[in-house]
CHARMM-style PDB file with segment names, atoms N, HN, CA, C and O in Angstrom:
ATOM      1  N   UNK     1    -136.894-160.828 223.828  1.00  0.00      PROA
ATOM      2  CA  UNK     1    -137.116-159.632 223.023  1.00  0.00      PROA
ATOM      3  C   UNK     1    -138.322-158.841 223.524  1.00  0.00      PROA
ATOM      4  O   UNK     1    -138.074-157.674 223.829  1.00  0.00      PROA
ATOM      5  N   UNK     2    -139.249-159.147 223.629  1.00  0.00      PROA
ATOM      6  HN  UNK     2    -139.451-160.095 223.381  1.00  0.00      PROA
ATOM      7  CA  UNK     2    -140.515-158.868 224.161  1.00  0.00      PROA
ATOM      8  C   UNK     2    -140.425-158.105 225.573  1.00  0.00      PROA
ATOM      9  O   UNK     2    -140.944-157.017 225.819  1.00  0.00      PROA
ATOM     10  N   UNK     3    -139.595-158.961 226.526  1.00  0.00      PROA
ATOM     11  HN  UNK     3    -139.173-159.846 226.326  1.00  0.00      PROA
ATOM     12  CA  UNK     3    -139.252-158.096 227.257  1.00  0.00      PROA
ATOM     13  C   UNK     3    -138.187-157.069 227.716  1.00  0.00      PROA
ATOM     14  O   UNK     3    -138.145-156.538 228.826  1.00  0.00      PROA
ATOM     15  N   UNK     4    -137.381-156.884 226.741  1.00  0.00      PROA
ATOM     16  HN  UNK     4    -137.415-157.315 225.840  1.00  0.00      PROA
ATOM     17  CA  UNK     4    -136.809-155.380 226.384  1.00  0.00      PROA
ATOM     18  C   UNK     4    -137.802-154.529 225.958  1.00  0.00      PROA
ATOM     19  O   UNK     4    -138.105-153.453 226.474  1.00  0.00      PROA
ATOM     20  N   UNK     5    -138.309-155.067 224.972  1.00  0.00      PROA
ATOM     21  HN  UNK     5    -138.064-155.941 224.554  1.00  0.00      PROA
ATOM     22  CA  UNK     5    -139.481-153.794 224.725  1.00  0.00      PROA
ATOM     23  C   UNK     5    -140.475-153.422 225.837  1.00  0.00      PROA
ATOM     24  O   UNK     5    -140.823-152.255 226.020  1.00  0.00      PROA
ATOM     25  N   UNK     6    -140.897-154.399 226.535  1.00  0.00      PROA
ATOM     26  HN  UNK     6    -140.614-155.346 226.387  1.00  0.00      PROA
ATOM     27  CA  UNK     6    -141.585-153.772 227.581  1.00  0.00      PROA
ATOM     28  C   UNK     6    -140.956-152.789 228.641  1.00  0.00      PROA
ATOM     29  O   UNK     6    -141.509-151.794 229.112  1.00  0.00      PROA
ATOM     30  N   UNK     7    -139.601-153.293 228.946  1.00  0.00      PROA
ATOM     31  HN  UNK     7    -139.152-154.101 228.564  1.00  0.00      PROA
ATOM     32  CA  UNK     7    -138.886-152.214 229.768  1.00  0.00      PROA
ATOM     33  C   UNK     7    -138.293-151.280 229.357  1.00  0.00      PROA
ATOM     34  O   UNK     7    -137.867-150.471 230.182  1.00  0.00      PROA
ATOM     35  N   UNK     8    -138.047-151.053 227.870  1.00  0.00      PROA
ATOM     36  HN  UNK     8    -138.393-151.709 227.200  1.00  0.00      PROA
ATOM     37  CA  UNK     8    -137.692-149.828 227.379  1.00  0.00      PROA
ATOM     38  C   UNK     8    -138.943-148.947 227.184  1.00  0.00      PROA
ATOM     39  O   UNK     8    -138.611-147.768 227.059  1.00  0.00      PROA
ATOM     40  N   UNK     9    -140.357-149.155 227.115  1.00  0.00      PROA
ATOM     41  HN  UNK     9    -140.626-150.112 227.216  1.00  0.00      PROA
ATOM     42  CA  UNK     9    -141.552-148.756 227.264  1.00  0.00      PROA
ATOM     43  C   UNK     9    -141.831-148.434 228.781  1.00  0.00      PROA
ATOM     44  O   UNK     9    -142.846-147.747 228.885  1.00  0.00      PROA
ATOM     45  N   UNK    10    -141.419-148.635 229.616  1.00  0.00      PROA
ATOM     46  HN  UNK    10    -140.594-149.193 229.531  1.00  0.00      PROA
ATOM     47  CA  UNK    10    -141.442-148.613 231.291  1.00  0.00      PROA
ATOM     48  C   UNK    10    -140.962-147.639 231.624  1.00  0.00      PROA
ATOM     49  O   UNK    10    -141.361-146.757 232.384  1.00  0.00      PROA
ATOM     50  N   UNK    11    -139.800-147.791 230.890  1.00  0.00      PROA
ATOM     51  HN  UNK    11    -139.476-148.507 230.272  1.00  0.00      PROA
ATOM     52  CA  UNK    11    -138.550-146.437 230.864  1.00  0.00      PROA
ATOM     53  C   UNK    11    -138.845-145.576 230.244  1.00  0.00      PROA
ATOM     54  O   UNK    11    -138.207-144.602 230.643  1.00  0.00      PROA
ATOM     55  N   UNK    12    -139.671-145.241 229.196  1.00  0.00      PROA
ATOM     56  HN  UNK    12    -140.190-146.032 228.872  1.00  0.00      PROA
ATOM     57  CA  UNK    12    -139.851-144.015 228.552  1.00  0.00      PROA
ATOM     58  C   UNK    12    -141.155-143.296 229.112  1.00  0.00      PROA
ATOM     59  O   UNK    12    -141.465-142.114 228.966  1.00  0.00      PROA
ATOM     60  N   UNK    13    -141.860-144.321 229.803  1.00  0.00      PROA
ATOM     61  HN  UNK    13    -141.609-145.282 229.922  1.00  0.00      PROA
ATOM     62  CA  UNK    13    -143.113-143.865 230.732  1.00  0.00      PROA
ATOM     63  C   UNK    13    -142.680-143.051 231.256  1.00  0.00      PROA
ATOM     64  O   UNK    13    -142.960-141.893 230.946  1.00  0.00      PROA
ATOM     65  N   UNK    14    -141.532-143.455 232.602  1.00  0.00      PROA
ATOM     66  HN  UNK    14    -141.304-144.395 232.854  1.00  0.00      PROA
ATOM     67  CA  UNK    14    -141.102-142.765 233.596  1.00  0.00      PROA
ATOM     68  C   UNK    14    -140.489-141.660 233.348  1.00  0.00      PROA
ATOM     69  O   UNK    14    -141.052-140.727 233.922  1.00  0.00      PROA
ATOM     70  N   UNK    15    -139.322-141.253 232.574  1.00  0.00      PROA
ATOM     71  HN  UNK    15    -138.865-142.011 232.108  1.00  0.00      PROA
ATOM     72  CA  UNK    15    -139.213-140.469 231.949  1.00  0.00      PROA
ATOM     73  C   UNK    15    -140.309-139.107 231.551  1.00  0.00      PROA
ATOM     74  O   UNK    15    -140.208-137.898 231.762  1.00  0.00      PROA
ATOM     75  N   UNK    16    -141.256-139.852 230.958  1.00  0.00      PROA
ATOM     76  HN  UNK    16    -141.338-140.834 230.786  1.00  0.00      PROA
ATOM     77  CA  UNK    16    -142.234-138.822 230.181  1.00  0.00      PROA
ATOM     78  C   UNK    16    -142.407-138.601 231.613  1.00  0.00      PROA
ATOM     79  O   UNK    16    -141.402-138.010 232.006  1.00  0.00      PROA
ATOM     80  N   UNK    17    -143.255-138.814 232.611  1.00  0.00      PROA
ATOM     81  HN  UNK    17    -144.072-139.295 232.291  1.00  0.00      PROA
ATOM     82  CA  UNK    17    -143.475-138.418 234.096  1.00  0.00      PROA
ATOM     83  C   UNK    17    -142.473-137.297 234.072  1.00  0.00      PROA
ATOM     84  O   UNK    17    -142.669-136.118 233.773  1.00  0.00      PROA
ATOM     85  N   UNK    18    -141.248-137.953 234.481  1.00  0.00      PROA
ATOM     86  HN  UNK    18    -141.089-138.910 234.724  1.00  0.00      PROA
ATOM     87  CA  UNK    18    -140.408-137.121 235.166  1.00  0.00      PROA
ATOM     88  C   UNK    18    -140.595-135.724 234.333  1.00  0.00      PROA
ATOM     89  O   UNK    18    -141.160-134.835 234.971  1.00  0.00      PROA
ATOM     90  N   UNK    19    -140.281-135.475 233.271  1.00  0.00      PROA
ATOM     91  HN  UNK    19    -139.822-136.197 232.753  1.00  0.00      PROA
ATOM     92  CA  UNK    19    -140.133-134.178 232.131  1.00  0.00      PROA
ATOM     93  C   UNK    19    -141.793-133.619 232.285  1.00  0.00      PROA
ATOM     94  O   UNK    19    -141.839-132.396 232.417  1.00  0.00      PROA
ATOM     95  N   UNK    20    -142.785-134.123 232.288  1.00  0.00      PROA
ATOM     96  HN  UNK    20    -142.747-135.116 232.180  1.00  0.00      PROA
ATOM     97  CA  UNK    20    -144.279-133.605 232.777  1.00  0.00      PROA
ATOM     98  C   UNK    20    -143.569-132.812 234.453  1.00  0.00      PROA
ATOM     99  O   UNK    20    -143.349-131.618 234.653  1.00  0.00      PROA
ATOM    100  N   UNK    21    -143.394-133.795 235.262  1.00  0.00      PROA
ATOM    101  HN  UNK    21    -143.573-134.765 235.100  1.00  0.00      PROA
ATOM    102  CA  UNK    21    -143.143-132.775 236.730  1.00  0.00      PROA
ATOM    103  C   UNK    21    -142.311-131.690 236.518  1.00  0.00      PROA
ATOM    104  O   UNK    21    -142.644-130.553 236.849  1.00  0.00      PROA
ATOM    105  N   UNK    22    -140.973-132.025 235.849  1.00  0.00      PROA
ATOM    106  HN  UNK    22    -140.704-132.949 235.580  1.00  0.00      PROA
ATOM    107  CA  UNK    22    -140.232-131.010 235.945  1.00  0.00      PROA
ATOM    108  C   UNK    22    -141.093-129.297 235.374  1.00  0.00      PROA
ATOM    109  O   UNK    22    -141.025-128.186 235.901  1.00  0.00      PROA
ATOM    110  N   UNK    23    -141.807-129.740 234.177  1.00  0.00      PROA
ATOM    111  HN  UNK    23    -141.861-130.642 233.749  1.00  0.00      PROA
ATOM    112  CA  UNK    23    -142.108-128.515 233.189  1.00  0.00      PROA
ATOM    113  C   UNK    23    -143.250-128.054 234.132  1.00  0.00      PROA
ATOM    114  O   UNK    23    -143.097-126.833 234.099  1.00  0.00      PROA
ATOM    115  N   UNK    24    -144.023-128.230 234.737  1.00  0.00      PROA
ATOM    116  HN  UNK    24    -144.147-129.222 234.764  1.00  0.00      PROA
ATOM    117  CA  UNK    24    -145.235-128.550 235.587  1.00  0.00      PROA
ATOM    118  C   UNK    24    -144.784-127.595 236.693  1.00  0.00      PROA
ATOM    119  O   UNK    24    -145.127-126.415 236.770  1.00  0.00      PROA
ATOM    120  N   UNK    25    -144.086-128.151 237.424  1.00  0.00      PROA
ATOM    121  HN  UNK    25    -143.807-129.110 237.362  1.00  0.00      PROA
ATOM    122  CA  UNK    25    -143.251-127.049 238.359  1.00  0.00      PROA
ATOM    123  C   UNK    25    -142.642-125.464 238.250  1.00  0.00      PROA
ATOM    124  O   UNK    25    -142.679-124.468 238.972  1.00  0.00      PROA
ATOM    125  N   UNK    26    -141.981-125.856 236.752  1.00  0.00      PROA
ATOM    126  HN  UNK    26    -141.950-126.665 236.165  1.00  0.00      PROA
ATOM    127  CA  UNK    26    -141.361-124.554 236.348  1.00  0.00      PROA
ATOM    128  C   UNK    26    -142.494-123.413 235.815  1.00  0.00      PROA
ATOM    129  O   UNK    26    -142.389-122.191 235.925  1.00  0.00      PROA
ATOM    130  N   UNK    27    -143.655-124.203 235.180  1.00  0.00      PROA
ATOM    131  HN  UNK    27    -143.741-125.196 235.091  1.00  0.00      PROA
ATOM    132  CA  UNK    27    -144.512-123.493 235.526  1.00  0.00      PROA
ATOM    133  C   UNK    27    -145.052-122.323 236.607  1.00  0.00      PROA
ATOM    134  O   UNK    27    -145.212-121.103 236.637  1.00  0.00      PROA
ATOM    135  N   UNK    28    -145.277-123.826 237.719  1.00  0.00      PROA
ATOM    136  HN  UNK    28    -145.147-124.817 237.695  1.00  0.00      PROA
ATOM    137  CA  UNK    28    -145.778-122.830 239.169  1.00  0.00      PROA
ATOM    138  C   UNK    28    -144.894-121.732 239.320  1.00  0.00      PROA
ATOM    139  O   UNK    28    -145.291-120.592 239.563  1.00  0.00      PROA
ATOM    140  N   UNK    29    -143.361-122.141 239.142  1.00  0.00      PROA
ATOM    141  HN  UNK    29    -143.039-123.067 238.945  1.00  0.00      PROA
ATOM    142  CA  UNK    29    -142.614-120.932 239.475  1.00  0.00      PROA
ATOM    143  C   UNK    29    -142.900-119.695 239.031  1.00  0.00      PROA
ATOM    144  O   UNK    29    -142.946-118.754 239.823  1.00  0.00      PROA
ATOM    145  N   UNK    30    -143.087-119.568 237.953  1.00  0.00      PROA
ATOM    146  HN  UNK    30    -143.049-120.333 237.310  1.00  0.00      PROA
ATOM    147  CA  UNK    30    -143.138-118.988 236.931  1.00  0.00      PROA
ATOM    148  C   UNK    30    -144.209-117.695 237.412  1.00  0.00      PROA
ATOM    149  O   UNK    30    -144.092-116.480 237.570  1.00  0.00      PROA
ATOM    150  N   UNK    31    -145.245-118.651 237.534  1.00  0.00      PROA
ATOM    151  HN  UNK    31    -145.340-119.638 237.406  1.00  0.00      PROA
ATOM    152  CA  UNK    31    -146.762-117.833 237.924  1.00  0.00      PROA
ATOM    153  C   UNK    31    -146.615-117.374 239.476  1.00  0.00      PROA
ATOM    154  O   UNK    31    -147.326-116.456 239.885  1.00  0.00      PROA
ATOM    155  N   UNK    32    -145.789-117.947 240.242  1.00  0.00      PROA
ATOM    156  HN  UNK    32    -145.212-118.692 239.910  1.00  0.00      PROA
ATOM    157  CA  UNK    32    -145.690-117.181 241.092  1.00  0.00      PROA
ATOM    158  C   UNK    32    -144.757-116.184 241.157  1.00  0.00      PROA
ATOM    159  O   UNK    32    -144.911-115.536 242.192  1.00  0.00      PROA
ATOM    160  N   UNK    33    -143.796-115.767 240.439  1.00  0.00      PROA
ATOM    161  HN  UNK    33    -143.671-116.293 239.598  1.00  0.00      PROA
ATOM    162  CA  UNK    33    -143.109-114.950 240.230  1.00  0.00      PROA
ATOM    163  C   UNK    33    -143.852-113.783 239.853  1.00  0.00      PROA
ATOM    164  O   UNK    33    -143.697-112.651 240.311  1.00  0.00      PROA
ATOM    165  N   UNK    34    -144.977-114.290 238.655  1.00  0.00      PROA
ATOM    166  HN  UNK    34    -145.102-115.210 238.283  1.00  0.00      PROA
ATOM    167  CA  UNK    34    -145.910-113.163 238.386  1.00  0.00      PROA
ATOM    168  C   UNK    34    -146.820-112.782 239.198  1.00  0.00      PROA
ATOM    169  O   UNK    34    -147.116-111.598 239.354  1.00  0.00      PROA
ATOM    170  N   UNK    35    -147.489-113.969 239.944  1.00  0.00      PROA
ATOM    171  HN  UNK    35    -147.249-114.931 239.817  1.00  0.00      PROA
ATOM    172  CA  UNK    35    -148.292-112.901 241.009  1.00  0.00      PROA
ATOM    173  C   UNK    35    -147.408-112.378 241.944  1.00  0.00      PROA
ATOM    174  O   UNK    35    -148.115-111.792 242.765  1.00  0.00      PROA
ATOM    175  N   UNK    36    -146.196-112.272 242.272  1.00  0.00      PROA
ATOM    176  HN  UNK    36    -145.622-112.747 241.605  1.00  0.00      PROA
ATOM    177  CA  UNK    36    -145.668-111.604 243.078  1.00  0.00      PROA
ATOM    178  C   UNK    36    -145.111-110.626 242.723  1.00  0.00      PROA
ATOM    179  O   UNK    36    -145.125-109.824 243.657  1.00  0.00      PROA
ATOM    180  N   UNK    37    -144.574-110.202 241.805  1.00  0.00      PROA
ATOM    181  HN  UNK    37    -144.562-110.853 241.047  1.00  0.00      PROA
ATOM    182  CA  UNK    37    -144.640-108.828 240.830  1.00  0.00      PROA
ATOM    183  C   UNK    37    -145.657-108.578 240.940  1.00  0.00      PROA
ATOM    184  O   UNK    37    -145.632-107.820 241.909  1.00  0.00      PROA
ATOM    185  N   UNK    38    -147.293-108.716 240.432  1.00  0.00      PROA
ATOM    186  HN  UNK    38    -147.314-109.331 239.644  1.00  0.00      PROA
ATOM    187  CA  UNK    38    -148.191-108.229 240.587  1.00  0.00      PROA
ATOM    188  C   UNK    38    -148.278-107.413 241.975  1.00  0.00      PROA
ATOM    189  O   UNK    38    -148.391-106.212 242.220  1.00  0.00      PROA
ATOM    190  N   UNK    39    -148.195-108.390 242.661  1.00  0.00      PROA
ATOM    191  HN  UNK    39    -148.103-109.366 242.462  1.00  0.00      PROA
ATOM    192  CA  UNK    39    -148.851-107.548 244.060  1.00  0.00      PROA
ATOM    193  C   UNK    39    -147.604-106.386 244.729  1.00  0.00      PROA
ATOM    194  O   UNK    39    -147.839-105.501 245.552  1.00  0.00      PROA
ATOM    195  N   UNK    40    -146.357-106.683 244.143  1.00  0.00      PROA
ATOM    196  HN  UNK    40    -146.166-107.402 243.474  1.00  0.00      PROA
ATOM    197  CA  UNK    40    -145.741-105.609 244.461  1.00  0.00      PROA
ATOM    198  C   UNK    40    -145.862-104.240 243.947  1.00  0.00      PROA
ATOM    199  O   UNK    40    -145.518-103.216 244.537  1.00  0.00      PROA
ATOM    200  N   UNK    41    -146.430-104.345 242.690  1.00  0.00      PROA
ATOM    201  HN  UNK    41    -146.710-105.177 242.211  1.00  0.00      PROA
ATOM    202  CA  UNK    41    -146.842-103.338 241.648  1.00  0.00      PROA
ATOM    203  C   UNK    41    -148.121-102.711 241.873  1.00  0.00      PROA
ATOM    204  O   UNK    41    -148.373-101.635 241.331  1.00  0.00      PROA
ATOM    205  N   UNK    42    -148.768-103.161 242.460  1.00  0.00      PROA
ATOM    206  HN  UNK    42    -148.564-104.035 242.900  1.00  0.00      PROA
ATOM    207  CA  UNK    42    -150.031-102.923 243.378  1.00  0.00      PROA
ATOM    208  C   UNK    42    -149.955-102.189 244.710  1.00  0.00      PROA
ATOM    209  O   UNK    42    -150.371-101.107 245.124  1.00  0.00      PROA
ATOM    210  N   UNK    43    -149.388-103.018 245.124  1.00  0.00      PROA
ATOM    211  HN  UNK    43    -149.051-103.897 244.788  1.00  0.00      PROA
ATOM    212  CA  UNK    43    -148.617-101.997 246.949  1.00  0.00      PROA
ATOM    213  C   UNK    43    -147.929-100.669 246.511  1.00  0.00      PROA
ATOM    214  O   UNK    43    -148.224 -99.677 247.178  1.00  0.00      PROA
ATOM    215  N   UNK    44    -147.010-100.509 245.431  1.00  0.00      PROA
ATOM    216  HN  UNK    44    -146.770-101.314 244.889  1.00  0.00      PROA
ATOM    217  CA  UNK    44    -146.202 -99.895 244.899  1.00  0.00      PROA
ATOM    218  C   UNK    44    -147.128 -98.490 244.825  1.00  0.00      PROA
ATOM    219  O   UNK    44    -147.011 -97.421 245.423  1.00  0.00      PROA
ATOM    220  N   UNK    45    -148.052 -98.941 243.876  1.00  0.00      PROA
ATOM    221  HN  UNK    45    -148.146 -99.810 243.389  1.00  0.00      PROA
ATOM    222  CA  UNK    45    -148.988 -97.900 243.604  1.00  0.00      PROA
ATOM    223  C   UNK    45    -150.157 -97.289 244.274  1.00  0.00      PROA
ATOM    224  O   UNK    45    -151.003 -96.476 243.903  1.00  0.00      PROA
ATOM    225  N   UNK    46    -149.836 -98.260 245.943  1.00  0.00      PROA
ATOM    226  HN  UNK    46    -149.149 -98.921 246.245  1.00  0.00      PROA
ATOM    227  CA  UNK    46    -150.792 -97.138 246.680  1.00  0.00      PROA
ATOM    228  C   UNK    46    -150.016 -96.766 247.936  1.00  0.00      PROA
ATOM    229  O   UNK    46    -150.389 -96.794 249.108  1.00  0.00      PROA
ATOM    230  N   UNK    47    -148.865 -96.416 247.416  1.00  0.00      PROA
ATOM    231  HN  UNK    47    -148.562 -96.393 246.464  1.00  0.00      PROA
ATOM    232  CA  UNK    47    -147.797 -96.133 248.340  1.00  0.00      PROA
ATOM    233  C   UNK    47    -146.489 -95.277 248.263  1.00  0.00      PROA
ATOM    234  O   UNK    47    -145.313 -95.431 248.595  1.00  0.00      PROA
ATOM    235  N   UNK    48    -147.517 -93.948 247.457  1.00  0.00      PROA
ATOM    236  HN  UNK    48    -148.472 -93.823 247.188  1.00  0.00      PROA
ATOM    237  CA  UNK    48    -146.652 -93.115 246.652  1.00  0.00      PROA
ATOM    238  C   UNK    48    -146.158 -92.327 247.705  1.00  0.00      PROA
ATOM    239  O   UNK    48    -146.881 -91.711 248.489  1.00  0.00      PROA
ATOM    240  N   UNK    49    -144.553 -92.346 247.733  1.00  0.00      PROA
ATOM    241  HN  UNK    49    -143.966 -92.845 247.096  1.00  0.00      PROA
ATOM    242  CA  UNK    49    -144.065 -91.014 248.425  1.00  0.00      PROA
ATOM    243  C   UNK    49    -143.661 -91.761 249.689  1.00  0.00      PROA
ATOM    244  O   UNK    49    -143.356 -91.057 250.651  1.00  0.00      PROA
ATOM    245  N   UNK    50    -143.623 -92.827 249.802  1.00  0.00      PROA
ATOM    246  HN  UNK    50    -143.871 -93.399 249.020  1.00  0.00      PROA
ATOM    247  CA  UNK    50    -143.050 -93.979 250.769  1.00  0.00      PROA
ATOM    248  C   UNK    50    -141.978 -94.112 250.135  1.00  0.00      PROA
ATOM    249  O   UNK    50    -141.948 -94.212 248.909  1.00  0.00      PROA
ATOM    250  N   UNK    51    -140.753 -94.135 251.026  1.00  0.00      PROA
ATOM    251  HN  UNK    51    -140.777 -94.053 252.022  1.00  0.00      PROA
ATOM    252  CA  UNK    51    -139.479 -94.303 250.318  1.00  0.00      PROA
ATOM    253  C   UNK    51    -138.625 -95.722 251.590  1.00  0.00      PROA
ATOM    254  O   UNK    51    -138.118 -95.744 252.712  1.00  0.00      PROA
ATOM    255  N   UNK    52    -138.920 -96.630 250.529  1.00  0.00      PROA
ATOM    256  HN  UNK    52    -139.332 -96.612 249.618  1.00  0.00      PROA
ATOM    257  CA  UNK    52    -138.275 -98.021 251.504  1.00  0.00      PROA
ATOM    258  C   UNK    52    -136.925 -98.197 252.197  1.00  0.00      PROA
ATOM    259  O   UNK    52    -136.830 -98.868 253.225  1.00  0.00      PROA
ATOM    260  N   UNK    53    -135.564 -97.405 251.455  1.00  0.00      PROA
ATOM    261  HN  UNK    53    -135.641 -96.859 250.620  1.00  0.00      PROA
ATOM    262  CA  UNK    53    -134.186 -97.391 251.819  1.00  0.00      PROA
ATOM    263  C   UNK    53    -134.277 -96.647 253.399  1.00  0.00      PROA
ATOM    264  O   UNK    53    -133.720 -97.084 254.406  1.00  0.00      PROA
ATOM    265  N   UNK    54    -135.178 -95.348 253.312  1.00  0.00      PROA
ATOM    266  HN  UNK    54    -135.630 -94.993 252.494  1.00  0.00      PROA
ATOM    267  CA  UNK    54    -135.440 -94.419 254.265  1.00  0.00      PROA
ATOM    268  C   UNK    54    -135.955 -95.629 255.682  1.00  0.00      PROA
ATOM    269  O   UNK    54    -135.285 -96.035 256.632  1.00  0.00      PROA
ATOM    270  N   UNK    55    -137.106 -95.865 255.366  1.00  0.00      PROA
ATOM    271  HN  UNK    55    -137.650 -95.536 254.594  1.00  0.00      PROA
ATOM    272  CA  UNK    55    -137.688 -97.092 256.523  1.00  0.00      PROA
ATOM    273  C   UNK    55    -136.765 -97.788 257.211  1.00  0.00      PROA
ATOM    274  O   UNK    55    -136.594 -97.917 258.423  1.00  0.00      PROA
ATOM    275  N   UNK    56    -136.044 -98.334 256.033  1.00  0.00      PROA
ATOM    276  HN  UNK    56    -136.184 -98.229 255.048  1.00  0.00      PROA
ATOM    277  CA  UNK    56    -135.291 -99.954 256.451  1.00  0.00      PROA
ATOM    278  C   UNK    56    -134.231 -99.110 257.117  1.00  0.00      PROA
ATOM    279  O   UNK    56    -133.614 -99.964 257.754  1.00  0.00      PROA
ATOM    280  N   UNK    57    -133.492 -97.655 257.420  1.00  0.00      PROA
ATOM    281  HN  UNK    57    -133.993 -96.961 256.903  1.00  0.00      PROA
ATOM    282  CA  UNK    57    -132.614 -96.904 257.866  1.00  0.00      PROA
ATOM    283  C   UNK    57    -133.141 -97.157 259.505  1.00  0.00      PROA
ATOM    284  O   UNK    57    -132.622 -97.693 260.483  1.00  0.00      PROA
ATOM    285  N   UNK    58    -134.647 -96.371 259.210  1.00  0.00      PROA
ATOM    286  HN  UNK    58    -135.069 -95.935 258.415  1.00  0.00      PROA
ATOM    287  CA  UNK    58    -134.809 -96.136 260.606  1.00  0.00      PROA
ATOM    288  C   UNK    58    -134.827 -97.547 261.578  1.00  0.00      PROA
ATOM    289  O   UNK    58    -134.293 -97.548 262.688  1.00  0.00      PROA
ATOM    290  N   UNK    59    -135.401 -98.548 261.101  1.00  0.00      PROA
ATOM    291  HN  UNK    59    -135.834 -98.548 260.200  1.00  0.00      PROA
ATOM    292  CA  UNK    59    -135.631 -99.311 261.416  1.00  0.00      PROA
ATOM    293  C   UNK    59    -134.182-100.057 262.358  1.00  0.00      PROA
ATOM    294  O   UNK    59    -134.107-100.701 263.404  1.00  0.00      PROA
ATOM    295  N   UNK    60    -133.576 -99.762 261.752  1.00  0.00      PROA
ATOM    296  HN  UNK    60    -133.637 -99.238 260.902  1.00  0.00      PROA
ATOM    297  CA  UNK    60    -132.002-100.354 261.764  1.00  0.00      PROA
ATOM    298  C   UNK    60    -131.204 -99.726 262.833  1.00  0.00      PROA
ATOM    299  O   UNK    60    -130.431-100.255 263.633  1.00  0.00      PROA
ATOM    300  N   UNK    61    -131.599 -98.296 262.664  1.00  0.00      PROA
ATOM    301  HN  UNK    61    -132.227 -97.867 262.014  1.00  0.00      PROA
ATOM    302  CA  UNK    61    -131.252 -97.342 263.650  1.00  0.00      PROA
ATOM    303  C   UNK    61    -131.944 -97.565 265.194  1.00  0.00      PROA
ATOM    304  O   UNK    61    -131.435 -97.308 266.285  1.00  0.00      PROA
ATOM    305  N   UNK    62    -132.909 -97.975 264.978  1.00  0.00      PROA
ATOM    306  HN  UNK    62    -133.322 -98.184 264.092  1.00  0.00      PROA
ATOM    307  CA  UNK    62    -134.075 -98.130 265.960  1.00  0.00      PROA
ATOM    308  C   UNK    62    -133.783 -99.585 266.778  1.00  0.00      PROA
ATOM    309  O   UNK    62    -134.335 -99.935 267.821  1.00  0.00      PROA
ATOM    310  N   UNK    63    -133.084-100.098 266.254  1.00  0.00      PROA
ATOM    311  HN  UNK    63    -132.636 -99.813 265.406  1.00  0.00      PROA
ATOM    312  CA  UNK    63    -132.537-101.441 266.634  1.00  0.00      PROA
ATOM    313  C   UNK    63    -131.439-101.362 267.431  1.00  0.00      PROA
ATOM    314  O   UNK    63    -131.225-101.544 268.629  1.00  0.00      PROA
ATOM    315  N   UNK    64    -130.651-100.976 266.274  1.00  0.00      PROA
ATOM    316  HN  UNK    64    -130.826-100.828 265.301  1.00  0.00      PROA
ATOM    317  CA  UNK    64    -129.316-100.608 267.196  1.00  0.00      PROA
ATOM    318  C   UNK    64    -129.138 -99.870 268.211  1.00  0.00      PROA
ATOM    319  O   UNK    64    -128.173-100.235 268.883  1.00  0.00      PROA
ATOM    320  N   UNK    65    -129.899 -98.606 268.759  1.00  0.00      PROA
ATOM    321  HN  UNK    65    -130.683 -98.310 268.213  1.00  0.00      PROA
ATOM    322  CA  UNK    65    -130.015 -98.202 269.910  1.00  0.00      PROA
ATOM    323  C   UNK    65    -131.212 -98.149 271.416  1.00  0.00      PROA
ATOM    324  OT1 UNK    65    -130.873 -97.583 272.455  1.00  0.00      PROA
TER     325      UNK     65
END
């Protein structure tokens, strides 16, 4: 008996781990999603009158010939 309870206690350790990494991670994602919005929103705004579809044209054009 004693040692079921210890390994069902072993098991809920690991567990708790695992669900800490997972949430832990989704975190980081998270925040990096936001600093990367950030800094696009930043570039964005000192880069008025830059039109990206236009660029990525020439660029393409510039390739191909």
């Amino acid at each position: 008996m004693t040692f079921q309870i210890q390994e069902y206690k072993e098991n809920l350790e690991i567990f708790q781990k695992r669900i800490e990494l997972l949430i832990g991670n989704r975190l980081r994602l998270n925040d990096k999603i936001r600093n990367a919005v950030a800094i696009q929103d930043a570039a964005r705004s000192k880069i008025k009158g830059w039109d990206g579809t236009k660029e990525i044209r020439k660029w393409r054009e510039r390739r191909a010939s």
